[in-house]
Each structure stands twice: as structure tokens, then as C-alpha cells.
C-alpha positions in Angstrom: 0.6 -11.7 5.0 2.4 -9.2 3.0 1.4 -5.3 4.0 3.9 -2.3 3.1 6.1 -4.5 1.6 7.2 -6.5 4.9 6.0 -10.2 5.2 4.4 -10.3 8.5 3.9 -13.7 10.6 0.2 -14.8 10.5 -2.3 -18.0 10.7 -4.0 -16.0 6.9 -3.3 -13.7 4.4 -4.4 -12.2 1.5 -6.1 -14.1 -1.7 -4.6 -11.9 -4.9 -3.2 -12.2 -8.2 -0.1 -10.6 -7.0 1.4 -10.8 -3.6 -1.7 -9.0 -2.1 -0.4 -6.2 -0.1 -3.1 -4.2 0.0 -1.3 -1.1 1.6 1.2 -0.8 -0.8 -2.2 -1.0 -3.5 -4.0 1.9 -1.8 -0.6 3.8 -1.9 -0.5 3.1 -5.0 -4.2 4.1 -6.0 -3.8 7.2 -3.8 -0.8 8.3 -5.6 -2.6 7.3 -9.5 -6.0 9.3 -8.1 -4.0 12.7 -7.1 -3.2 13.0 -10.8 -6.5 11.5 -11.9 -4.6 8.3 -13.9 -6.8 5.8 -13.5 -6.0 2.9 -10.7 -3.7 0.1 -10.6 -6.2 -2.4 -11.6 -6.0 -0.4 -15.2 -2.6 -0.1 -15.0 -2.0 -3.8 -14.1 -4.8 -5.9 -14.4 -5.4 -9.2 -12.6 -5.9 -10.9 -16.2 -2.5 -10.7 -17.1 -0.1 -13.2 -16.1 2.9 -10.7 -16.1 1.7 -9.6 -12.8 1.0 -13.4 -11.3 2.7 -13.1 -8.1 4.0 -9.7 -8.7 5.8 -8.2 -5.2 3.6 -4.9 -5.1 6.6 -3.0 -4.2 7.8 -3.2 -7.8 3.6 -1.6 -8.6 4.7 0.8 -6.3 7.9 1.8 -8.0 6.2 2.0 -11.7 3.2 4.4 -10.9 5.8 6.3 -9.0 7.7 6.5 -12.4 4.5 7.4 -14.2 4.2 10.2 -11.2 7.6 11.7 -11.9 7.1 11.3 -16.2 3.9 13.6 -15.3 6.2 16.1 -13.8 5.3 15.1 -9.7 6.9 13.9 -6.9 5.5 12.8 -3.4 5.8 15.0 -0.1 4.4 12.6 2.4 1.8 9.8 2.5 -0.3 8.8 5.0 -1.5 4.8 5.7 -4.4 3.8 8.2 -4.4 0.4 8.0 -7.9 -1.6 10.0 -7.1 -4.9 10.7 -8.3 -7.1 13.8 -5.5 -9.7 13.7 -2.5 -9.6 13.7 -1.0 -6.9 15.4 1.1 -4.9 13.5 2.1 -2.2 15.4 5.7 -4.0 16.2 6.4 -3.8 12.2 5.4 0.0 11.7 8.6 1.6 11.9 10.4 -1.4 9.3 7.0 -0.8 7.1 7.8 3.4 7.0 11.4 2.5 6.4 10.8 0.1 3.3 7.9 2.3 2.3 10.3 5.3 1.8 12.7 3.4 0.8 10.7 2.8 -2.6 9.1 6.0 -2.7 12.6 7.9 -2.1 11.4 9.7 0.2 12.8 10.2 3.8 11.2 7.7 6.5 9.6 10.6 8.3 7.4 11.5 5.1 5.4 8.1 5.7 3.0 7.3 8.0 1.8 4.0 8.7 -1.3 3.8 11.2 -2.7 0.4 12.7 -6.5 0.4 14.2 -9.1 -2.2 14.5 -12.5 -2.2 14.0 -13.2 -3.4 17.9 -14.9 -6.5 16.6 -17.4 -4.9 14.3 -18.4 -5.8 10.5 -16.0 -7.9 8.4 -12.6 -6.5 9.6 -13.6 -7.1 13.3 -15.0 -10.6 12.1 -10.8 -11.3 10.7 -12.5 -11.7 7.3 -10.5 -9.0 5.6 -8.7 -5.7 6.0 -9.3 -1.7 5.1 -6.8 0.5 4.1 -6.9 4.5 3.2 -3.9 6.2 1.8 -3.6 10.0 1.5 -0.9 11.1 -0.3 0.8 14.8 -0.7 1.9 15.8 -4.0 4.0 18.6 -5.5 4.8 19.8 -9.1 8.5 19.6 -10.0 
């Protein structure tokens, strides 16, 4: 299971065209939605076989691209991510550290938030996962 760019240990993961981090996607869509560009399954579609497999940190480092061509650059962004199993509140600070890493951005401009759902709907069941990303963006 791959989430902010850090393989974690676990019994499942994520079916997706590329590696199927699905924090680094809703970083990725909250950064693309701030500036109103669309989201990252316009900007790399699952129908292409360029992004088969793709490591979503290297997504992450072309919308920020597009973000700086626009004339941006991230402050801070924020990560809640609901997950039942596994635990990932042993990986949060190496997940914040790669995270800013890519983003260029100090560690302490990333937040990275674990919750579960306390057994209720399809996160709770360990059928899948919810993420929300809030970013904070300023003109250059």
C-alpha cells in the first residue's frame, strides 16, 4: 500500500492504473482545484499507458510544475487521511518529510492526519480509504 509516497506494510492495497497513492492524488487534485485546472485524471488519464505504474510522486511533481508556470507556489497543505487498517500513524512524520520533500516545501508546511471511520460504512468495513487535502496557495 503506497500513501504519501512511503510504501507501507499491509495484507491489501490499492487497485490503480498507477501506483495508487491516493494521498499523493488528492494533494494533487487539491493543488489542480485551487487554480481551477482541471484534475489529475485530465491531466493523466488512466487510458494511457505512459502512466501504467506511474509512482504518483512524479504526478505530484508535474502539477506542481504546472502550479509554479501559473505564477503559484504552495504555503502548506493539509492531509486527513480515513483508513481502518493499517495503522499509519508510525509513518506520519517519514510521509510529511517525503511529502515536502517533493513539494519543496519545509516538513512543517505538511500535515498528514490518520482517523478511522470506527467501523462504519466502507472505510470501517477495510473496503477502501478517504482522503481530503487542503492546500494553501500564494501568488509569486
Amino acid at each position: 500500500m503506497w500513501l504519501c509516497g512511503l510504501r507501507i506494510p499491509s495484507s491489501v492495497g490499492f487497485v490503480a492504473h498507477s501506483d495508487g497513492d491516493v494521498a499523493i492524488h488528492a494533494l494533487c487534485d487539491a493543488l489542480l482545484g485551487a487554480l481551477a485546472l482541471g484534475d489529475i485524471g485530465h491531466l493523466f488519464p488512466d487510458t494511457s499507458s505512459e502512466f501504467a505504474g506511474i509512482d504518483s510522486k512524479i504526478l505530484l511533481s508535474r502539477v506542481l510544475t504546472l502550479v509554479r508556470a501559473e505564477g503559484w507556489d504552495l504555503v502548506n497543505a493539509d492531509i486527513t487521511i480515513a483508513l481502518q487498517a493499517p495503522k499509519i500513524a508510525p509513518y506520519v512524520e517519514e510521509m510529511r518529510r517525503i511529502l515536502a520533500g517533493v513539494c519543496g516545501v519545509a516538513s512543517d508546511a505538511v500535515s498528514v492526519k490518520a482517523t478511522t471511520t470506527e467501523r462504519l460504512g466502507f472505510v470501517g468495513r477495510g473496503e477502501g480509504c478517504e482522503v481530503w487535502a487542503v492546500v494553501l496557495i500564494e501568488q509569486k
